[in-house]
Each structure stands twice: as C-alpha cells, then as structure tokens.
N, C-alpha and C positions, 0 to 999 in steps of 0.2 A: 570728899571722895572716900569711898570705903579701900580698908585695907585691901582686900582683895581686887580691886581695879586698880587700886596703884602698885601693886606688887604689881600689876600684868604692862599697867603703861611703863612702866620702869625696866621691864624685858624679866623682870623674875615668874618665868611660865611655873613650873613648882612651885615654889612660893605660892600664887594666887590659886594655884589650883587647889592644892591645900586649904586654903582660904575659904573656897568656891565650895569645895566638899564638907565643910565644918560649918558653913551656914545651910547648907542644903541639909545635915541630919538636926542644926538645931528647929528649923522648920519643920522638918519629919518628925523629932516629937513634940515640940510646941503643938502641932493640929492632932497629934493623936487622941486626947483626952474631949475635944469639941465634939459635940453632934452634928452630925451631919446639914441641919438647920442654922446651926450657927454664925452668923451672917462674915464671921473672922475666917471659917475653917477654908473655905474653897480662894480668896485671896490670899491666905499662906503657903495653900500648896500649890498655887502657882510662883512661889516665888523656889519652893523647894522644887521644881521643874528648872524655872529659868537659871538659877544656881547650879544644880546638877548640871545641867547641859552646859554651861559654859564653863565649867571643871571637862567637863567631857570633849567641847571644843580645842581642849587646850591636849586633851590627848595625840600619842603619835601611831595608826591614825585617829585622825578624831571621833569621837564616839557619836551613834547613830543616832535621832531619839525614833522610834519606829511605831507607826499603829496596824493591826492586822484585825481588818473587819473579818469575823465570823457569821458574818448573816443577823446576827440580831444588836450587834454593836461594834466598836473597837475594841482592841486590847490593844495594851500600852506596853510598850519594854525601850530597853537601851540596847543597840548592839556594838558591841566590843570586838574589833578584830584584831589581830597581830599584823605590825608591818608582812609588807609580803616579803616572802623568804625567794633565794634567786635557789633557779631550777625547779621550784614547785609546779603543783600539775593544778593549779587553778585555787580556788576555794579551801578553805581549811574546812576541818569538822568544825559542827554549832554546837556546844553545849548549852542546852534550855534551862534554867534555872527560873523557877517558878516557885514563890515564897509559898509558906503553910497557910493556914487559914486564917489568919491575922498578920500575914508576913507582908513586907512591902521588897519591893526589888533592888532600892537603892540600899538598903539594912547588906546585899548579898557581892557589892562592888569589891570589896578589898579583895575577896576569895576569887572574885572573877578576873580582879588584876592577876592573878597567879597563873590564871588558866591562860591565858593572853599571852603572858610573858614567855609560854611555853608552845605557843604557835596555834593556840584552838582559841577562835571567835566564842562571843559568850552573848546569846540573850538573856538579859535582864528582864524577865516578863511580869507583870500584874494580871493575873487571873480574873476571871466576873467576883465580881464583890470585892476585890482588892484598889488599895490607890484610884490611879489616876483614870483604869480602867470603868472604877467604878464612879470615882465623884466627877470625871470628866463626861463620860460616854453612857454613866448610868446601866451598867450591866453589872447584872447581880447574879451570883452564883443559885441555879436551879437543879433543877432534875438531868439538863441537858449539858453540863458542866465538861462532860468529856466531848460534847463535839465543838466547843468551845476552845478545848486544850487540839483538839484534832486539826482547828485552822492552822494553829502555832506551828505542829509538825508538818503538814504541808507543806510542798516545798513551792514557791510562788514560781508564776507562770515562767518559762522559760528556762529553768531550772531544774537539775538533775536530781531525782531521788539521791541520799544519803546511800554509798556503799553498803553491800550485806555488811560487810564487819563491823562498819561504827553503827548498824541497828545491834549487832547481837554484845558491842560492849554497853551500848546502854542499858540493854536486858538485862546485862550481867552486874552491872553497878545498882541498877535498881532492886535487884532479884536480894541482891548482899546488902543493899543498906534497909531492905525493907524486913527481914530475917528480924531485925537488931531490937 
C-alpha cells in the first residue's frame, strides 16, 4: 500500500493529501519532457488526474474535477470552493485561473488554496493546447482560442451572470497585471 492510502486508511486526511498532491506534481513533470506519441505520456497523466483528484477529495469542500465543452471539445479545470459561509447570499465569486502557454493548472493549486481560504471559489482551467484539455479531448489552441476561453466565462445554464462589480474588478486586476 502506498504512503498516501495508508495515511488516508489511518484517518490522517492531511497527511495523504499531501502525499496525494506530491505524487500528482512528480507525474506532472515526469510527462512533461515525453512527446505527445509517447506510448508512457497519456498513462501518467492519468494518474497525475486520479492523484490530484483524490488530494482534491480529501478537501473541505471537496474539490470539483470539471469539463466545459466549447463546441469543438472539452476544457478541463478543478473547481475549488470555500465552505459556505452562514448568512451568504448564494454562490461566492469564481476566480478563473488559466495557466500561460506552456502552464498547466495544477502547477496554480497552492495560490488557489489562498483564494479559497479567503471565501472566492477558484477554477483551475487547462486551455486548448494545454494538459488534460489537450492530451484528453485533443483540442489545440487556434485562431478561435477566445471563444474557447468565452465558454469558460459563461455562466452555465441556470445560472446568474457574475455582478457588474466582480466584472469590473477583473478588468481591473487584469488591466494592472497586464501593464507589468
């Protein structure tokens, strides 16, 4: 039995998840350097999924693992919430966190534990050509890339547009970090 299942059968949640998240980024970069053909690459990053997620299980709540078809594939993320807080008016804001052009989403977990711990849900996204988005569902970043990013921001059926204000603090965090 691996460390990390026996930290969890033993009641140590911490513990394994720890465990859970340190085997899911040695898989993240163990498959970084394989080509995409590579007969190893796509059974590691399924285990650096099944690892991530059950670190993510073990969260309070437990973390999402989420696909959002755009019309020509899936995209992949994790979503993180904050327990729900008493007296809230529903839904917390989403912060979208979509890695660079070579970024992957779980590389962006620790910073999203932050956000969480401070009441704002976090999607974890893989963009076309990234991860799991890409060696799962095979969608690769093109010319149409923003209407790709455009399903992300949608808000799924049933569901209320994001307030004017959490669009114009994202404007504004974007507008500042993109200045730099």
């Amino acid at each position: 039995m691996s460390v990390r299942r026996q930290a969890f059968h033993t009641g140590h949640r911490a513990t394994a998840q720890s465990w859970y998240l340190f085997a899911a980024a040695c898989y993240r970069v163990a498959q970084v350097p394989l080509p995409d053909d590579d007969p190893r690459k796509i059974p590691m990053y399924r285990k650096l999924i099944r690892d991530f997620g059950c670190a993510g299980s073990l969260s309070d709540p437990p973390m999402e693992h989420v696909e959002i078809d755009n019309g020509s594939g899936a995209m992949c993320g994790w979503l993180m919430r904050p327990p729900p807080r008493a007296g809230s008016d529903g839904a917390p804001p989403v912060v979208i966190v979509l890695g660079g052009f070579d970024g992957w989403r779980e590389e962006y977990y620790t910073g999203a534990v932050q956000l969480v711990q401070r009441g704002l849900a976090v999607l974890l996204i893989d963009g076309p050509g990234q991860g799991e988005t890409r060696l799962m569902h095979g969608l690769h970043m093109d010319m149409a890339v923003h209407e790709a990013i455009s399903a992300v921001v949608r808000p799924p059926a049933g569901r209320q547009p994001p307030r004017s204000h959490d669009r114009r603090l994202g404007a504004t965090v974007w507008a500042a970090i993109s200045r730099r």
